[in-house]
N, CA, C and O atoms as CSV, one atom per row, in Angstrom:
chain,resi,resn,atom,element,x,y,z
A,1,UNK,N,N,-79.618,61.376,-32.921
A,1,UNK,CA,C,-79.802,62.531,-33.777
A,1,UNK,C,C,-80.365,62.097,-35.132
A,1,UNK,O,O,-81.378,62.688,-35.506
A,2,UNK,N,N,-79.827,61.106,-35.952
A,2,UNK,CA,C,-80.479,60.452,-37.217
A,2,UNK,C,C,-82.029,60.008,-37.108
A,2,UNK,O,O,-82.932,60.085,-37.941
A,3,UNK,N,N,-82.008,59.341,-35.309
A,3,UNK,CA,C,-83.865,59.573,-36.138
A,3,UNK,C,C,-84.486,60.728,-35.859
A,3,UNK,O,O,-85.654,60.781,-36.243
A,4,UNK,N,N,-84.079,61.619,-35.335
A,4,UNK,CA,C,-85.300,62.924,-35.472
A,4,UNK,C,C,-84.922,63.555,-36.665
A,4,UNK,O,O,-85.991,63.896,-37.170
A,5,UNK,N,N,-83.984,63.913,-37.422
A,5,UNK,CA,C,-83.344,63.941,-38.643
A,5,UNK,C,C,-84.549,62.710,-39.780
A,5,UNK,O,O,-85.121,62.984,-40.836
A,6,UNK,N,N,-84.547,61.928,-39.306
A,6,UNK,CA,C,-85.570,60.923,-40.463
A,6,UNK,C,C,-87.146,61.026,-40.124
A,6,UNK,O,O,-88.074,60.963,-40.931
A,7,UNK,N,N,-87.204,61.180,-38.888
A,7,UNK,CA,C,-88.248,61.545,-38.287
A,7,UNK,C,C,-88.532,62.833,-39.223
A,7,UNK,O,O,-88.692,62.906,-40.442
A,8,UNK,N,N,-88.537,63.756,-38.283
A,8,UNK,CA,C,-88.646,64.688,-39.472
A,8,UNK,C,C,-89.221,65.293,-40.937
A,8,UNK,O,O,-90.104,66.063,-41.315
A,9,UNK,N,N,-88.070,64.382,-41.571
A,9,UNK,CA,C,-88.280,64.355,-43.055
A,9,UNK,C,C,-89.406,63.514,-43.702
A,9,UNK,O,O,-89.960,63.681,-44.789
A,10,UNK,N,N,-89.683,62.179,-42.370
A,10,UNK,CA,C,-90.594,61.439,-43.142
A,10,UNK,C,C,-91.837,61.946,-42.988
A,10,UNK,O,O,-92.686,61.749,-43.857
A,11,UNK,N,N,-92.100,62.645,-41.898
A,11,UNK,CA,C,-93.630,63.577,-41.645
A,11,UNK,C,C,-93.722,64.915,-42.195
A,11,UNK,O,O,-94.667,65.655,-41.922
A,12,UNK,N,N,-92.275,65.421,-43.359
A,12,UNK,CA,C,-92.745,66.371,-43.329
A,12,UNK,C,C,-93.986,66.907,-44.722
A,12,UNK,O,O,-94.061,66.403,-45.842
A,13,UNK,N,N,-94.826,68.043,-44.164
A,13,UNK,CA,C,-96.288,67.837,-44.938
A,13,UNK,C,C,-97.374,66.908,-44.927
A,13,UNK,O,O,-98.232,66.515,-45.719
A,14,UNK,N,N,-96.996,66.679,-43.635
A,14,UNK,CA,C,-98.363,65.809,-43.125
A,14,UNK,C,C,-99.093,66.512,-42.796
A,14,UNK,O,O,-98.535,67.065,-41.848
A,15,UNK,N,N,-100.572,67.171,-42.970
A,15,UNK,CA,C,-101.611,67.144,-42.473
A,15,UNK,C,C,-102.114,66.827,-41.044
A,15,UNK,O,O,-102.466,65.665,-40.839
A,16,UNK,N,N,-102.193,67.772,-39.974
A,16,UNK,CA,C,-102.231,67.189,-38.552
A,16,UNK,C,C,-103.967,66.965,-38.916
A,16,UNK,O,O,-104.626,67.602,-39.737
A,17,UNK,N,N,-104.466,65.762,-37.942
A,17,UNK,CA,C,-105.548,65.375,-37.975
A,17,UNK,C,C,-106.426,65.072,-36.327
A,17,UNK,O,O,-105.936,64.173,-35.645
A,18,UNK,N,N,-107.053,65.447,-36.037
A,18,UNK,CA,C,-107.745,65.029,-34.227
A,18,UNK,C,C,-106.986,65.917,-33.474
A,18,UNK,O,O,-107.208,65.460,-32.352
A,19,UNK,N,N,-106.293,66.805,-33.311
A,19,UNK,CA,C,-105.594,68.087,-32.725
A,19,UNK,C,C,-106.889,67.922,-31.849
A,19,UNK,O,O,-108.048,68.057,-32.240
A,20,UNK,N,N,-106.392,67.555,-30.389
A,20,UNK,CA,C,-107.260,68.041,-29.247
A,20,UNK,C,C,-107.165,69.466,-28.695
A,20,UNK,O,O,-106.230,70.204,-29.004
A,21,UNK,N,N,-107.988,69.773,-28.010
A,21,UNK,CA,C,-108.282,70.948,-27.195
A,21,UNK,C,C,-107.258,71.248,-26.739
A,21,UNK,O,O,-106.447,70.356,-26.491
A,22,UNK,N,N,-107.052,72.149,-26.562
A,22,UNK,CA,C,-106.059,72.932,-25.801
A,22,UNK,C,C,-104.184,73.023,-26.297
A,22,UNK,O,O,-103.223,73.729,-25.993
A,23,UNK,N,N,-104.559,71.387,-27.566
A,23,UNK,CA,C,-103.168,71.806,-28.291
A,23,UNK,C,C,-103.095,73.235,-29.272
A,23,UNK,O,O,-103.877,73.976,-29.868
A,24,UNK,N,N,-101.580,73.099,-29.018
A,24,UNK,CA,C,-100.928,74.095,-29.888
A,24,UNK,C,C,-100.137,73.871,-31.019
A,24,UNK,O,O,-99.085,73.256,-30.841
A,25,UNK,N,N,-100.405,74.217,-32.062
A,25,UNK,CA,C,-100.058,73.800,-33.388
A,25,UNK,C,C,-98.546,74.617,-33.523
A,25,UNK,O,O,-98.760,75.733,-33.050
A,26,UNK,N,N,-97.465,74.558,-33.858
A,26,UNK,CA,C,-96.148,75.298,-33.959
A,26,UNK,C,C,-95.837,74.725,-35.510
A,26,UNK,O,O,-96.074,73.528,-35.672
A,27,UNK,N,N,-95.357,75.434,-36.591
A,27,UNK,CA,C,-95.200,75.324,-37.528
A,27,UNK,C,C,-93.751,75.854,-37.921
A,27,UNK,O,O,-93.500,76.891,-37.308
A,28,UNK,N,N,-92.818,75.479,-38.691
A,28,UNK,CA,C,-91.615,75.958,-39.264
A,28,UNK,C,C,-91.672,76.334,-40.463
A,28,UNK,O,O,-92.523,76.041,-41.303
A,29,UNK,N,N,-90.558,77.141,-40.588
A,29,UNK,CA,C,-90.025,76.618,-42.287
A,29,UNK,C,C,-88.264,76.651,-42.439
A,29,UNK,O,O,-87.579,76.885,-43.435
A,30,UNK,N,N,-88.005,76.438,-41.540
A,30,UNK,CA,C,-86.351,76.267,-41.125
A,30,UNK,C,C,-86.202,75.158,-39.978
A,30,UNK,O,O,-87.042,75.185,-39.078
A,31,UNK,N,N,-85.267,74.256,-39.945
A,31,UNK,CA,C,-85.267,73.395,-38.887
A,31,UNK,C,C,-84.068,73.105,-39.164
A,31,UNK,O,O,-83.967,72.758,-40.341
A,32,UNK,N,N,-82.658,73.088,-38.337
A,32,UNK,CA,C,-81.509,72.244,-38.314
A,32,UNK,C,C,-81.453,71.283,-37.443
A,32,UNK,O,O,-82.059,71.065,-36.393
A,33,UNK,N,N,-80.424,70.590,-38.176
A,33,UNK,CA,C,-80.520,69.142,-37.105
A,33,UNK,C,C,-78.969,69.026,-37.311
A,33,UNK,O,O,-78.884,68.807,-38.520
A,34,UNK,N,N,-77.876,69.048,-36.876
A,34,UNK,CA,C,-77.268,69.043,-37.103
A,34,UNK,C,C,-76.102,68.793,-35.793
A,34,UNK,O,O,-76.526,68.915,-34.643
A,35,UNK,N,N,-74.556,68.424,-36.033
A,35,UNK,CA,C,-73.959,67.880,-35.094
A,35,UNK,C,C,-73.182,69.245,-34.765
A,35,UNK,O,O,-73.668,69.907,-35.682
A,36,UNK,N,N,-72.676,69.769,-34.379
A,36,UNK,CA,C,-71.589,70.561,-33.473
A,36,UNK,C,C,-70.394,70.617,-33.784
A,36,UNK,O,O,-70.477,69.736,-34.640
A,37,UNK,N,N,-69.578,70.844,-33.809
A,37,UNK,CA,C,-68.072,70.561,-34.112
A,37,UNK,C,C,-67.226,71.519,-33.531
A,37,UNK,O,O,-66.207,72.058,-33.965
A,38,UNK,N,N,-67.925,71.651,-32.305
A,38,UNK,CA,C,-66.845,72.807,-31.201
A,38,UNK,C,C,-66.628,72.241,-30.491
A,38,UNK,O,O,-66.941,71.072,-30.718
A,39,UNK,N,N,-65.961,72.499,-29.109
A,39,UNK,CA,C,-65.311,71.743,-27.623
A,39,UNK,C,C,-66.511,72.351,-26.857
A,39,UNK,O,O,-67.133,73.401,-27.015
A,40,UNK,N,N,-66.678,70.860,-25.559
A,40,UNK,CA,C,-67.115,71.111,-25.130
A,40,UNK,C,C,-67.218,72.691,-24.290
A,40,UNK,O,O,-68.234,73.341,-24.045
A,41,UNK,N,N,-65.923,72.981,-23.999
A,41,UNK,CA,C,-65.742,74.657,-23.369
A,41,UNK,C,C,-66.514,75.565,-24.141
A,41,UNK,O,O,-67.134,76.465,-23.575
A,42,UNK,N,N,-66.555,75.359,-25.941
A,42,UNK,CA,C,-67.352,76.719,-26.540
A,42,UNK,C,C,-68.563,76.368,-25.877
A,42,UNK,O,O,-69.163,77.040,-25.038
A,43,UNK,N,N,-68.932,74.999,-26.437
A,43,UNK,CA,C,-70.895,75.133,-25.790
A,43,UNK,C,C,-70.873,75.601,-23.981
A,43,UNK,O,O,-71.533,76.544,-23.545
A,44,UNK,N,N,-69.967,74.708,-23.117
A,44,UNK,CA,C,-70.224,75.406,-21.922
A,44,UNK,C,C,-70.398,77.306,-21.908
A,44,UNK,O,O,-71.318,77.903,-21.350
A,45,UNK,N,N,-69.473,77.828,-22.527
A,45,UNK,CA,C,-69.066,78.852,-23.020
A,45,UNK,C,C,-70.680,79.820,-23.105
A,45,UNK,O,O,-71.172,80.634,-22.324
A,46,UNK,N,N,-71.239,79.157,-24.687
A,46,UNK,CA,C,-72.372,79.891,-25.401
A,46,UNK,C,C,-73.726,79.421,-23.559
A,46,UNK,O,O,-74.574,80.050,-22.927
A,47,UNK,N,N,-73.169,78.151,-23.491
A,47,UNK,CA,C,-75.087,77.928,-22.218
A,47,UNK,C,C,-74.491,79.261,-21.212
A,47,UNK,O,O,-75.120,80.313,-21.101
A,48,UNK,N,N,-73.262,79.013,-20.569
A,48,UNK,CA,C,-72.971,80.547,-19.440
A,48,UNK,C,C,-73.941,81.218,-19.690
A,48,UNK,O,O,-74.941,81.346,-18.984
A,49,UNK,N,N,-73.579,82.024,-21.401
A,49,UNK,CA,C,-74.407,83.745,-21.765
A,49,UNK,C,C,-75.180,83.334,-21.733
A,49,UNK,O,O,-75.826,83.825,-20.808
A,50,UNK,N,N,-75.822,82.421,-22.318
A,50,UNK,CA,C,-77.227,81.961,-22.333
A,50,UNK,C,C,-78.161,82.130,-21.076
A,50,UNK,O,O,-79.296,82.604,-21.033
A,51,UNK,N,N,-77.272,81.542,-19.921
A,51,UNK,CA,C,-78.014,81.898,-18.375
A,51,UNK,C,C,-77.749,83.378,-17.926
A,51,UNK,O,O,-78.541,83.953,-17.179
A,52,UNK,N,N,-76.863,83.846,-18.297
A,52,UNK,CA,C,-76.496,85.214,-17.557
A,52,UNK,C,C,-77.612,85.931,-18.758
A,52,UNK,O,O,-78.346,86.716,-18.159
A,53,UNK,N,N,-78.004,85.873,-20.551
A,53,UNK,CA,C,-78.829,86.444,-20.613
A,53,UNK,C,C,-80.456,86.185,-19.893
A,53,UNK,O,O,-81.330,87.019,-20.132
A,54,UNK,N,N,-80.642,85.450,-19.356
A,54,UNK,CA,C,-81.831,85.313,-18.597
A,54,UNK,C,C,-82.855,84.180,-19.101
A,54,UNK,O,O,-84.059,84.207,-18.845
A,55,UNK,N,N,-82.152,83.082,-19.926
A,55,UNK,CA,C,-83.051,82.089,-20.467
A,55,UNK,C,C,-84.059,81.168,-19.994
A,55,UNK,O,O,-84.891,80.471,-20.574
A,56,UNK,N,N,-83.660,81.415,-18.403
A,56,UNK,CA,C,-84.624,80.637,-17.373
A,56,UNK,C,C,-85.700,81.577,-16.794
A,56,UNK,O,O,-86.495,81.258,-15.910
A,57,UNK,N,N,-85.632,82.679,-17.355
A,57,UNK,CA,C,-86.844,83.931,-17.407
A,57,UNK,C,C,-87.864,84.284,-17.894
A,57,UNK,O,O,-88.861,84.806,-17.396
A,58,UNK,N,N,-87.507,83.870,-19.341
A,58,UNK,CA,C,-88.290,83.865,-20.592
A,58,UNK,C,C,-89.907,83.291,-20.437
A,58,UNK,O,O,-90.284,82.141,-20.208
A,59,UNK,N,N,-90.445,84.125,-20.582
A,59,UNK,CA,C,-92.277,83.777,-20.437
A,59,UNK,C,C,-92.325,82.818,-21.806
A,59,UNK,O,O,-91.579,82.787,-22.785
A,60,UNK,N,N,-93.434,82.103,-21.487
A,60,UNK,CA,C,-94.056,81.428,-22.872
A,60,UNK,C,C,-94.217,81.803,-23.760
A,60,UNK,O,O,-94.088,81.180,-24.813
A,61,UNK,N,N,-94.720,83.511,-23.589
A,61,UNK,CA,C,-95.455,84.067,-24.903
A,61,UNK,C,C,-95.030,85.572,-24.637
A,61,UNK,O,O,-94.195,85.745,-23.749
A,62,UNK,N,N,-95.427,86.468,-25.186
A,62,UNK,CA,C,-95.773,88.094,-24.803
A,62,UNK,C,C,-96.726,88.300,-26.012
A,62,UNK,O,O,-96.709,87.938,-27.188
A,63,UNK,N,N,-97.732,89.183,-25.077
A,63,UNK,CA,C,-98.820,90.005,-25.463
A,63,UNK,C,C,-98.614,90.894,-26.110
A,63,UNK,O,O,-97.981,91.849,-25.662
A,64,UNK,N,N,-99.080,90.866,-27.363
A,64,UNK,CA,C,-98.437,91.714,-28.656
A,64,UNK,C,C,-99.356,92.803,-28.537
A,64,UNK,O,O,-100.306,92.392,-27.871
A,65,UNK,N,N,-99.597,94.490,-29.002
A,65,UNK,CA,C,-101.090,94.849,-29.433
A,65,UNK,C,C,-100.265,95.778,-30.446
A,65,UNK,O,O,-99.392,96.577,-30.107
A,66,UNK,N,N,-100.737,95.505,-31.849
A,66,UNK,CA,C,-101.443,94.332,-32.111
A,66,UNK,C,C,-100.319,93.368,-31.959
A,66,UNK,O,O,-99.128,93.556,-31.714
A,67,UNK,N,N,-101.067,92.195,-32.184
A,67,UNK,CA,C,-100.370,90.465,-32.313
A,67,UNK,C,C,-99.546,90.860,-33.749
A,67,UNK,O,O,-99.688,91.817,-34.510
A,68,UNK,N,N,-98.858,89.994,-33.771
A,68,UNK,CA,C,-97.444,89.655,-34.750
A,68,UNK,C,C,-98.242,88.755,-35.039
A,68,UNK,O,O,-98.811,88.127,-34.146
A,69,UNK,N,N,-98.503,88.443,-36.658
A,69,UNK,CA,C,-99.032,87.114,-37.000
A,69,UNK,C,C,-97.745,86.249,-38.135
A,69,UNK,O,O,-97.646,85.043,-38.364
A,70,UNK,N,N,-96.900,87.400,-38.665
A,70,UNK,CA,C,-96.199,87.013,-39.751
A,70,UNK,C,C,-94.658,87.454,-39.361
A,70,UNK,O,O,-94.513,88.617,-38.984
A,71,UNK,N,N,-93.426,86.547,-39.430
A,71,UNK,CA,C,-92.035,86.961,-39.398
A,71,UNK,C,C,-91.240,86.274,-38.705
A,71,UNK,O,O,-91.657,85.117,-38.660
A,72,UNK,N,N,-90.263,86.412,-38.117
A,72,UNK,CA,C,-89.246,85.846,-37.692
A,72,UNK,C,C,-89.546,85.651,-35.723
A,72,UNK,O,O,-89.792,86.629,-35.017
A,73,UNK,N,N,-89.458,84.362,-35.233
A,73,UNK,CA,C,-90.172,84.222,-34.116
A,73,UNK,C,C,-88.818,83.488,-33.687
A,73,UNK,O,O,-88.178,82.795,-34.478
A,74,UNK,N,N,-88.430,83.713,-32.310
A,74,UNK,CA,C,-87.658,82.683,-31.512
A,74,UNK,C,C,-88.089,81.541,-30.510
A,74,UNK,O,O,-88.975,81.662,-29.663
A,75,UNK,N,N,-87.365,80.474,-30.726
A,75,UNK,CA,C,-88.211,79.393,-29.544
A,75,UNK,C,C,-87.017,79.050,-28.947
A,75,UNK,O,O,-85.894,79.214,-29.423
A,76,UNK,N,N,-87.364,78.477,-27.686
A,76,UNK,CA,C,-86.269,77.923,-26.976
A,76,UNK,C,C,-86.903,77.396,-26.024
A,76,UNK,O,O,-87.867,77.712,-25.326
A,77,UNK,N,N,-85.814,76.052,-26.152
A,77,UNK,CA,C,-87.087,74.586,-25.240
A,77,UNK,C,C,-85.763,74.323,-24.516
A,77,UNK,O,O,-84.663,73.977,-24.947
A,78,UNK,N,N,-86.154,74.560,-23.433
A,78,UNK,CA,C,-85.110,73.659,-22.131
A,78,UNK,C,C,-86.041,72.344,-21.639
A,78,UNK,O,O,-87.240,72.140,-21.449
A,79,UNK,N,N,-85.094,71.759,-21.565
A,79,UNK,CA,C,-85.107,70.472,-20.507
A,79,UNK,C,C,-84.179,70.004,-19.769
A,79,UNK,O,O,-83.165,69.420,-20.149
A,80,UNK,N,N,-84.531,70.271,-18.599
A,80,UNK,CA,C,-84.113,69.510,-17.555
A,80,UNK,C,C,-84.510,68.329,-16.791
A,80,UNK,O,O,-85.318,68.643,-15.916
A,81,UNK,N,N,-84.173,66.824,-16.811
A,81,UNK,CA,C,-84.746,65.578,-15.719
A,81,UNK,C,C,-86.391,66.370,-16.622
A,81,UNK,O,O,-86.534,67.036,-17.647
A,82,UNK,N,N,-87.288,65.871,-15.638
A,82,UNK,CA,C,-88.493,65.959,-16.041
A,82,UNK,C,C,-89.399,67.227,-16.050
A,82,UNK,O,O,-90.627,67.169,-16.115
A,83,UNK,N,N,-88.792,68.195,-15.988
A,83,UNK,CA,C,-89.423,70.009,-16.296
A,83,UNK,C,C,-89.003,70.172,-17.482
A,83,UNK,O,O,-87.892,69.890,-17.930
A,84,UNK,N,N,-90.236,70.810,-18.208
A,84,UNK,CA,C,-89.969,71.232,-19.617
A,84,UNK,C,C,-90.721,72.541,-19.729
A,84,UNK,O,O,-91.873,72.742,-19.344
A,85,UNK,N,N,-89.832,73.474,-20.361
A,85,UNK,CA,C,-90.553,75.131,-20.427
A,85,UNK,C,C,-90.334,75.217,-21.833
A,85,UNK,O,O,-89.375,74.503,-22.124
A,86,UNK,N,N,-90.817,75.789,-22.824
A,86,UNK,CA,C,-90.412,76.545,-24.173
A,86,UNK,C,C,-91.053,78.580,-23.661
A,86,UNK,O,O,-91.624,79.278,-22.823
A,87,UNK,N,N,-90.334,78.552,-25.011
A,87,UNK,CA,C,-90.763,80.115,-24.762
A,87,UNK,C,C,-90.827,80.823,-26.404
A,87,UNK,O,O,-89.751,80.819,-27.002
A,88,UNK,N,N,-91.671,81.238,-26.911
A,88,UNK,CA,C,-91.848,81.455,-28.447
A,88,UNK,C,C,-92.265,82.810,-28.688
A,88,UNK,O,O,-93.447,83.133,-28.575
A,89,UNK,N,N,-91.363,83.622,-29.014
A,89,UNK,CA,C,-91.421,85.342,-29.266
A,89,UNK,C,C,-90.958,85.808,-30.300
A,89,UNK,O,O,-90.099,85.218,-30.955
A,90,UNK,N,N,-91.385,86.799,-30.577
A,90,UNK,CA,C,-91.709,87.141,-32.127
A,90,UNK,C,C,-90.821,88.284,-32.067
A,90,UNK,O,O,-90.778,89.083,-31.132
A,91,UNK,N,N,-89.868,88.328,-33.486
A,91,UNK,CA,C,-88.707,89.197,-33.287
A,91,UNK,C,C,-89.100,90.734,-33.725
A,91,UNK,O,O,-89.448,91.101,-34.847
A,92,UNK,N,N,-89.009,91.228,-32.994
A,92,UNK,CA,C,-89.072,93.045,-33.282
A,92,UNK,C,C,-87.880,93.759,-33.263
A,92,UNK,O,O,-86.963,93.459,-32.498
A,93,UNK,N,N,-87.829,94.674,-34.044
A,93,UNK,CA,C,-86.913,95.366,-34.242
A,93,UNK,C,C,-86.101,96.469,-32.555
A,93,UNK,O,O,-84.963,96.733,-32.168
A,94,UNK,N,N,-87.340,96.729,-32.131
A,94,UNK,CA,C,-87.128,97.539,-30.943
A,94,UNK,C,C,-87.907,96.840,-30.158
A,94,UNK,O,O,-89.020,96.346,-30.338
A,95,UNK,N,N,-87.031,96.861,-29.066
A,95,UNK,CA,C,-87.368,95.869,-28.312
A,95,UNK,C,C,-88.657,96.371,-27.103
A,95,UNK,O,O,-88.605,97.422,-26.464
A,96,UNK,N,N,-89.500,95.587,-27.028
A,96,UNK,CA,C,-90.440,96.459,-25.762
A,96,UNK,C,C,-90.586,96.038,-24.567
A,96,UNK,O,O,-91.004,96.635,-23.576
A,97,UNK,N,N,-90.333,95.292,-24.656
A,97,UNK,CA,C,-89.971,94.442,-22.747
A,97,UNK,C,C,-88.572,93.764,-22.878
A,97,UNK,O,O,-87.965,93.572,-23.932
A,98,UNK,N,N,-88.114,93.390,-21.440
A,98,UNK,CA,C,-87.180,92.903,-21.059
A,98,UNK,C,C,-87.094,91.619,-21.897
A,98,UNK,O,O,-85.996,91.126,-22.153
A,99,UNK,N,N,-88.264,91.063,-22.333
A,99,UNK,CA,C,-88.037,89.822,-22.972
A,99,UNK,C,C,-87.536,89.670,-24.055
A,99,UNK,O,O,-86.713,88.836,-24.431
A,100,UNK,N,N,-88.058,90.531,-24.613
A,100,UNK,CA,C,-87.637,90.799,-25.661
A,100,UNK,C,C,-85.729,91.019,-26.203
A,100,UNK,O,O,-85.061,90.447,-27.065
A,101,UNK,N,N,-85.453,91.939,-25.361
A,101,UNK,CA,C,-84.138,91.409,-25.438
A,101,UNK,C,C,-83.270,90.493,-24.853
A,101,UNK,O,O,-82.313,89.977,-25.431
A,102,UNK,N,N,-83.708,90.239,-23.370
A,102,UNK,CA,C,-83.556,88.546,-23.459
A,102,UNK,C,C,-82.947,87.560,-24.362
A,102,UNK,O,O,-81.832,87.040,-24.327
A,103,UNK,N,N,-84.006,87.407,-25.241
A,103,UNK,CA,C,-84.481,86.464,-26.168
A,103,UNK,C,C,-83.349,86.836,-27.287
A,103,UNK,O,O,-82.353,86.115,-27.336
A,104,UNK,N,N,-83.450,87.759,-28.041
A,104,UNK,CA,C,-81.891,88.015,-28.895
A,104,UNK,C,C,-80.871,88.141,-27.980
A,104,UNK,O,O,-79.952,88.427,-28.747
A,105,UNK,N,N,-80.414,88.129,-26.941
A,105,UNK,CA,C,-79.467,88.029,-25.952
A,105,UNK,C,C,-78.953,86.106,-26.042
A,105,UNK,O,O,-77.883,85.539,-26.265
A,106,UNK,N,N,-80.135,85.701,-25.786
A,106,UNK,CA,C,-80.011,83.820,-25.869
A,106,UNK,C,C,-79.726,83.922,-26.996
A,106,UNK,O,O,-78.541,83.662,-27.209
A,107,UNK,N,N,-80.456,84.267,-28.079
A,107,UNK,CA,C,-80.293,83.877,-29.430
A,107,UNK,C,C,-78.786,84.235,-30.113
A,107,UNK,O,O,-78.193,83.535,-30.935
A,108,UNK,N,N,-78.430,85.249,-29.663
A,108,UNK,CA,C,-76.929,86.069,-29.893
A,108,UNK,C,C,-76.043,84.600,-29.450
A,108,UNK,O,O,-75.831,83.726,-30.291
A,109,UNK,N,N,-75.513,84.467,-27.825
A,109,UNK,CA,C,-75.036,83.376,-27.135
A,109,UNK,C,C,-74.862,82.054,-27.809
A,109,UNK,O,O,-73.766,81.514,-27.964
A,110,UNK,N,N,-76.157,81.504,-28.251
A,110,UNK,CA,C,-76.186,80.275,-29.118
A,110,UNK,C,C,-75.713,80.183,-30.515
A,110,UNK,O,O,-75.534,79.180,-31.205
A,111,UNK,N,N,-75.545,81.440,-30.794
A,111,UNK,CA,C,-75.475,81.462,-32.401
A,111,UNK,C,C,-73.730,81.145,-32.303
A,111,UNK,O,O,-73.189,80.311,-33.029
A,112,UNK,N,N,-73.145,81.792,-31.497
A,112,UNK,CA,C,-71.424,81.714,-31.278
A,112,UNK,C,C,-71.048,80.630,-31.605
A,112,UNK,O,O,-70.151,80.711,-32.444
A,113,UNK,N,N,-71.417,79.235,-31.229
A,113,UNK,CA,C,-71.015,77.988,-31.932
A,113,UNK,C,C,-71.737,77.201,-32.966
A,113,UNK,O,O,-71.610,76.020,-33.291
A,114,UNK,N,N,-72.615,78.243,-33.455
A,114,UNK,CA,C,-72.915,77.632,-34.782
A,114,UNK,C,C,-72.155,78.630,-35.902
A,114,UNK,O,O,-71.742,79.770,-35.687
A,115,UNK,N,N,-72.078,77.712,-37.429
A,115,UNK,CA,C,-71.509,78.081,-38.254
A,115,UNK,C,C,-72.428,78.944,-38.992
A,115,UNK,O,O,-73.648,78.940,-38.828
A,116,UNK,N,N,-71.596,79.904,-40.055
A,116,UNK,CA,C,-72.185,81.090,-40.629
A,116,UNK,C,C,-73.316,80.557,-41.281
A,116,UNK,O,O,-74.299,81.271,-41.482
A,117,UNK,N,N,-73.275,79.251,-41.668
A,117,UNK,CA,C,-74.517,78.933,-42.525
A,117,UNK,C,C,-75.676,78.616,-41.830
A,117,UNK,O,O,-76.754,78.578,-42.421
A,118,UNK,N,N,-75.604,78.444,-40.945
A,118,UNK,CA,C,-76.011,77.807,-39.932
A,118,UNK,C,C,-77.031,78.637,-38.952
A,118,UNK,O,O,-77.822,78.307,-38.068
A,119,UNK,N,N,-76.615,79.904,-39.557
A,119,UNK,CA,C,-77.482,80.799,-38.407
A,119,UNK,C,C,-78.583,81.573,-39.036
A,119,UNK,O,O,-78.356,82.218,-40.060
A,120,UNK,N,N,-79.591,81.554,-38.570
A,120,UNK,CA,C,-80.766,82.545,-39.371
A,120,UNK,C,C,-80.852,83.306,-38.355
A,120,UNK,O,O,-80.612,83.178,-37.155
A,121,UNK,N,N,-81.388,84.459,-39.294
A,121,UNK,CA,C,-81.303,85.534,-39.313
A,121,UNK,C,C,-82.685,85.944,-39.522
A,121,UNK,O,O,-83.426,85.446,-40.369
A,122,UNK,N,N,-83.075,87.096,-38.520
A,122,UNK,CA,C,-84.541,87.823,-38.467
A,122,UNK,C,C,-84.308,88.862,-39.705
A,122,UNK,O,O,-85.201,89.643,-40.032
């Protein structure tokens, strides 16, 4: 955990440079890194809702019209052994597809074992 924590900090405001084709640039301005301090049962607990809200469902993207260019966006990167999915959706107030609530459904679930400071907020 300390080196992506140093990691991190030491790149941060770097200038990306040679970005090939077909990459995708993802940008923050919030990032925790931080340790846990629940039992294993809460996290088993928060992943459950997490699957019963449908986190292994979640499309990559959704088709905005118009596109969302500015605000509060959710990501969520599973890994499992060697499959890797993310999924990055942009928070709306009313929800317009299933994904959409989904996605604050996961986000709700996960937030349970993090602390009040700890949680952002759309």
């Amino acid at each position: 955990m300390q080196q992506y924590t140093a990691e991190a900090r030491r790149r941060c405001g770097v200038k990306l440079r040679d970005v090939g084709p077909g990459s995708q640039i993802i940008t923050t301005d919030s990032l925790l890194v931080d340790t846990l301090s629940v039992s294993g049962s809460a996290i088993e607990q928060a992943w459950n809702a997490a699957v019963r809200a449908g986190v292994f469902e979640l499309p990559a993207r959704l088709e905005r019209n118009p596109a969302i260019d500015d605000g509060f966006t959710y990501v969520v990167e599973l890994r499992s052994g060697g499959d890797y999915r993310a999924s990055s959706i942009e928070h709306i107030q009313r929800p317009e597809t299933r994904a959409d609530q989904q996605i604050k459904d996961v986000y709700a679930a996960v937030n349970r074992v993090l602390k009040d400071e700890q949680v952002l907020k759309p």
